[in-house]
C-alpha positions, 0 to 999 in steps of 0.5 A: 470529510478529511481521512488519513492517507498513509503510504509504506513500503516494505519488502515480502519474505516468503512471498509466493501467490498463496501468501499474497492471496493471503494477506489480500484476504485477511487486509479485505476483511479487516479493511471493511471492518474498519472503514479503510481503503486503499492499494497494494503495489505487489512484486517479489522484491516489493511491498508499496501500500496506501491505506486510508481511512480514520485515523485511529484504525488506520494506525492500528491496521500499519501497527499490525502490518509492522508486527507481521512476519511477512513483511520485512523491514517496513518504512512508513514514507507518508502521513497526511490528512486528505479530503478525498480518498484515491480508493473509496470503492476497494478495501484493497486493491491489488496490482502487480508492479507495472513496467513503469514502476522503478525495478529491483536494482533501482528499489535495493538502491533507495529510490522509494527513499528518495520519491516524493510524497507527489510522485508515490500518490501518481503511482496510486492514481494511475492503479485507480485509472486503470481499474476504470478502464 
């Protein structure tokens, strides 16, 4: 069955672990109401998502997220119809950024802008096989 996969970014304001816990909260709830699932790329400077799911819910969860005031300046990088999801098992997983992914300096200088579609779904693929291992 084809789903769709959106990837965003967006930076925190105000961020703090009550915050983050949070959102992760009221996204959990909503996601399983909604038949969505996804990942959560979390750092002080940084937001980076995938959710996917039905499309209708799917757009109106990105529509409630861009309306939040705990995210600033919010970037849709991707949309596209998959037959299979990365996450069918968390209605939201949560990882904070990994050494492997770009620091500050190189996220302020565009470097989300300038990944590909390719290389934010490897991202998401290694958070999936790490939390098999």
């Amino acid at each position: 069955m084809t789903v769709s996969q959106l990837i965003y970014y967006s930076q925190p304001f105000g961020f703090d672990d009550s915050m983050l816990n949070g959102i992760l909260l009221q996204a959990r709830r909503n996601n399983a109401r909604d038949g969505l699932t996804g990942a959560l790329i979390v750092r002080g400077d940084l937001y980076l998502q995938l959710l996917e799911g039905p499309e209708t819910p799917l757009l109106a969860a990105y529509a409630r997220i861009k309306a939040d005031n705990r995210h600033l300046a919010v970037k849709q990088l991707s949309l596209a119809s998959v037959d299979t999801r990365m996450f069918p098992d968390w209605t939201m997983r949560d990882d904070p950024a990994q050494s492997w992914l770009w620091d500050e300096r190189a996220v302020s200088d565009g470097a989300l802008d300038r990944a590909s579609v390719a290389d934010l779904r490897a991202i998401f693929a290694r958070i999936g096989e790490s939390a098999l291992a």
